[in-house]
N, C-alpha and C positions, 0 to 999 in steps of 0.2 A: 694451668698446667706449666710445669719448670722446662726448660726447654734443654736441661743440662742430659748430654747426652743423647739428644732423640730419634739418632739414629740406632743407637744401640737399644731404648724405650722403646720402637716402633715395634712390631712383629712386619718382616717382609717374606712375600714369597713372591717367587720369580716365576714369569711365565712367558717362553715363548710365542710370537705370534707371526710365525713364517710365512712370505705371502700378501700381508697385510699392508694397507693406506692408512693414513691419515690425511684427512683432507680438513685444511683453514677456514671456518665456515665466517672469521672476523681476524681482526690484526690479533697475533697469538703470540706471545712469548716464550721464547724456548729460552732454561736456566740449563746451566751446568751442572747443577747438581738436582737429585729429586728431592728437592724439598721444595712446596709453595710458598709464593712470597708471602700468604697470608700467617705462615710459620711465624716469619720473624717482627709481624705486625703485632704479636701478643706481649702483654707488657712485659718487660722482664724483672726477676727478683734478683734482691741482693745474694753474690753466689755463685751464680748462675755465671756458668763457661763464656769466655767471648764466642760469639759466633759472624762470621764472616756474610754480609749481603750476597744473596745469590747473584751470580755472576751470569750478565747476557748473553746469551748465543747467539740470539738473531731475534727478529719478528717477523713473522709470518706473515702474508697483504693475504686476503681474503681468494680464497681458490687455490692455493699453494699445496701440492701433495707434497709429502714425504712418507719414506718408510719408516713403520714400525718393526723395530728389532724388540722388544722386550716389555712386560708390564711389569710393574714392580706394586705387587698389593702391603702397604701398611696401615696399621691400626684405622687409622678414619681417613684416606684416602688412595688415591691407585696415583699411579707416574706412570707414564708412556716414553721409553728415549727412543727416540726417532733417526733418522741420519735423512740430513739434510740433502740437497742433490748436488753441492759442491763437497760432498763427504762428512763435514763435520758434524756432532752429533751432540746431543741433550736431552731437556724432557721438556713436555707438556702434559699437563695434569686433568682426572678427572673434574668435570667441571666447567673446562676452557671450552671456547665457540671454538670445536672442533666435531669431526665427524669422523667413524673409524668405517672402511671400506675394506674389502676383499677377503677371499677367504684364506687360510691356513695352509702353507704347502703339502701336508697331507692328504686335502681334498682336492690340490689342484689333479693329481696321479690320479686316478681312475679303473681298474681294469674295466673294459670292454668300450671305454672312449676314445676317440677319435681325436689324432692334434694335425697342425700343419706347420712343417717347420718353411719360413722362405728363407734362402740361401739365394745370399749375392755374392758373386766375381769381385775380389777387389786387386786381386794379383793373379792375372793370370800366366803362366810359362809359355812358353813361344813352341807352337804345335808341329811336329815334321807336316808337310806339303801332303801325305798321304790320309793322318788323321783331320787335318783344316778343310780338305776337300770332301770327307765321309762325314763331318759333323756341320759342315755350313747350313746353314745360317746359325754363327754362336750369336747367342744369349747370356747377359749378364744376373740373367735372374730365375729362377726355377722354385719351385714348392715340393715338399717331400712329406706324404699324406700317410702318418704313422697310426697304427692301433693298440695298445698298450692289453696284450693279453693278460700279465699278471706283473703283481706290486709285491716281491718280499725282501719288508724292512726298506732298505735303503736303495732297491736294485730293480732297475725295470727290465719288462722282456717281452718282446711285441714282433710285427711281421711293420712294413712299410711298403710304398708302392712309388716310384717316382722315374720320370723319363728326364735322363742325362745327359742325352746324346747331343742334344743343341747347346745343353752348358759345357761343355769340352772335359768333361772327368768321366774315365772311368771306375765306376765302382761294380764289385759284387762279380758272381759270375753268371756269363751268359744262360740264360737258359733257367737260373736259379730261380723257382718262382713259387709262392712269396718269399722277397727277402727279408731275413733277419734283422731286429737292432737289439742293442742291448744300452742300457745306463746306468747311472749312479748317481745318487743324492750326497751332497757332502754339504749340511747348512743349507745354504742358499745356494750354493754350487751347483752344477748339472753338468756330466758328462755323459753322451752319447755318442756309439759306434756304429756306424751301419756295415751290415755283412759282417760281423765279430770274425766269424768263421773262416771270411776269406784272409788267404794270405798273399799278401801284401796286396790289397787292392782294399781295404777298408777307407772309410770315410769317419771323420772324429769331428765331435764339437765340444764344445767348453763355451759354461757361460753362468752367468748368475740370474738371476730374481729380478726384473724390471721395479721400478716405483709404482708403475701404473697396473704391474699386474703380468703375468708369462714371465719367459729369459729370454735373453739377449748374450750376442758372445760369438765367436769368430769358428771356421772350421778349416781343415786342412785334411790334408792326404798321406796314405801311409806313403804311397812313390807320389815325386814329382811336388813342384812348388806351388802349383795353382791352391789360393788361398780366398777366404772371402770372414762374410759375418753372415750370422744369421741371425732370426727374431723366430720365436715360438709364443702365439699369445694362447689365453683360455682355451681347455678342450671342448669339443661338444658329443651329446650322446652317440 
């Protein structure tokens, strides 16, 4: 086979796989480009375009996850680019001692599943003597136990249950019960509002897709500067 032009020769098609692992199941070479080195191991004819050795990215040691952002299917094989956990990104090929892990952000959302987001303190604002005395003993760590009633398209919308009072935020309004949340997919993205409805007493988070699976990503307050991070792993029924 002439290797002139083979990326233009190949047929690709692209396929997201949101969500997704790859895990190192041996030392693995990640190229710059999708092409396998085995490409440029075939002899070549007079004619025939220069072409440039694929260029290293990294190697992989055996156990090493990274994310899958994309498969790329051409003629007689697939490419997987990946992004590394210092960011930078390449592929790995079907073929390689790798192992592909986790499911599609599609099925992460669920209606009628059950999440728990844990939300830590990481800045908290200095409390008047009145609220510091009604919320003692504060806490730097809380969990907020979400049920996602329904998924359209990009947009979640669900009820939550969570006690605030020893983490030092108010959200939502008294008495309100169950409270509202509401979200948005954007990519890998995730935003979440709890109490949409109230005004100015809402709770927001922002965050992306872990390597290992759930988001991760920090939240804040519509009043007041108490801020933190939070993690949300897999739902369950």
């Amino acid at each position: 086979m002439r290797l002139v032009g083979v990326l233009a020769v190949l047929t690709s098609v692209v396929g997201c796989e949101r969500g997704q692992v790859i895990v190192a199941q041996g030392r693995t070479k990640v190229l710059e480009k999708p092409i396998p080195e085995e490409r440029f191991k075939i002899p070549r004819q007079e004619g025939d375009a220069p072409m440039e050795e694929p260029k290293l990215v990294a190697t992989l040691d055996s156990g090493i996850k990274v994310r899958l952002l994309k498969t790329e299917y051409f003629k007689d094989y697939a490419a997987y680019q990946v992004e590394l956990p210092d960011g930078r990104r390449g592929y790995v090929f079907h073929g390689d001692s790798i192992l592909i892990m986790g499911t599609p952000s599609g099925e992460f959302w669920q209606a009628g599943r059950h999440y728990t987001i844990r939300m830590r303190v990481t800045n908290r604002a200095p409390l008047i003597p009145e609220l510091e005395r009604a919320w003692a003993p504060l806490s730097d760590t809380t969990s907020v136990a979400l049920r996602l009633d329904s998924l359209a398209r990009d947009s979640l919308y669900g009820t939550y249950e969570a006690y605030f009072r020893h983490f030092g935020v108010m959200v939502g309004a008294i008495g309100d019960a169950p409270q509202r949340f509401a979200g948005h997919l954007v990519g890998d993205s995730l935003e979440i509002e709890l109490t949409p409805n109230a005004t100015d007493a809402g709770l927001h988070l922002r965050g992306r897709r872990r390597v290992d699976g759930g988001f991760a990503g920090k939240w804040y307050l519509d009043q007041g500067s108490t801020s933190g991070t939070f993690a949300l792993p897999e739902g369950t029924p």
